[in-house]
C-alpha positions, 0 to 999 in steps of 0.5 A: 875587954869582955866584950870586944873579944866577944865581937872579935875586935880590939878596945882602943883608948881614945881620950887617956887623960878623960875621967873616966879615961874614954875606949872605943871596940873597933878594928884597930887596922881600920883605926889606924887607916882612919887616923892616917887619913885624917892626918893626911887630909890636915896637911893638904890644908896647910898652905900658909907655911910654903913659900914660894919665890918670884924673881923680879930684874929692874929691866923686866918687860911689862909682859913678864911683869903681868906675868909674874903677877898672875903667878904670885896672885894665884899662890896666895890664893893658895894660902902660900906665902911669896917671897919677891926678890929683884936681883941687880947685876953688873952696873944696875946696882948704880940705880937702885931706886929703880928696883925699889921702884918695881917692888913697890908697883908689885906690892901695890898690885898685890895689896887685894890679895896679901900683905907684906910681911916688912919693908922691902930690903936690900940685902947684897945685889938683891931686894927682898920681901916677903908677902902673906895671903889675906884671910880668904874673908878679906881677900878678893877673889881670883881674877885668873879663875875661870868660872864653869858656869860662866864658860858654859853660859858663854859656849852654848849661845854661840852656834858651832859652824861645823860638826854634830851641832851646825846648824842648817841656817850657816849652811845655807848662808855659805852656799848663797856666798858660793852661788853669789860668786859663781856667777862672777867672771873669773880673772883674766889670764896670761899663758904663762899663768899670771893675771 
């Protein structure tokens, strides 16, 4: 206690139940901001209790499908739960085969990136499931990512036709087309403008 009214700082008590119990001199502002901080960078990584939605139809477009697929790949490398869920309306009750159908396929789709936690279920007018991400050792990568390195290595070894960086080879081979035409004889006319 001496010693930190000495220095102008507070004595913190770190670990309470240490023998000896264990204290630290510091500014207690700054402690606290340091704790906060610490705090606030653990939520960021904790993904695994969201849970976000997919909603599924039995008729959906192959498009869309794909679509949806891509969201829900991204959200479980995102350490995100999803729930998919296919809702039936009016008479496509009658063939329900066809929304298990589609659950199936996106499960399948699914497989490289989580795992469902149970079978699907039909609960009302609407199939459910939810699906967990894989640890990231198991898990493949995502395929939706671009790359920095691979979208730089792809942009600097094609030349740009205009700007700061054209180069005077493309110049040229466009004045040989102009030139090429040029001596081409134009097409024949009408005189109300019409060939």
């Amino acid at each position: 206690m001496v010693m930190a009214r000495k220095i102008g700082a507070d004595l913190v008590e770190v670990a309470a139940n240490a023998k000896p119990p264990v204290c630290r001199i510091v500014d207690f502002g700054k402690f606290r901001y340091e704790m906060a901080k610490k705090e606030k960078e653990n939520k960021k990584h904790q993904h695994a209790n969201k849970v976000k939605e997919v909603q599924l139809s039995p008729n959906i477009d192959p498009h869309d499908f794909h679509v949806k697929l891509v969201h829900a790949i991204e959200f479980l490398c995102e350490e995100m739960k999803v729930k998919i869920s296919l809702r039936f309306k009016g008479r496509e009750m009658a063939h329900k085969e066809i929304g298990f159908e589609k659950v199936s396929n996106f499960l399948k789709e699914l497989e490289k990136f989580g795992l469902a936690d149970s079978t699907p279920r039909l609960a009302g007018r609407a199939i459910n499931v939810i699906v967990s991400p894989l640890p990231r050792t198991k898990r493949a990568a995502n395929p939706h990512v671009r790359h920095e390195d691979a979208a730089d290595a792809v942009t600097s070894d094609v030349p740009a036709k205009h700007g700061a960086n054209a180069s005077p080879e493309a110049d040229g081979d466009e004045d040989e087309m102009a030139e090429s035409f040029a001596g081409s004889p134009s097409p024949k006319l009408n005189g109300s403008g019409q060939r």
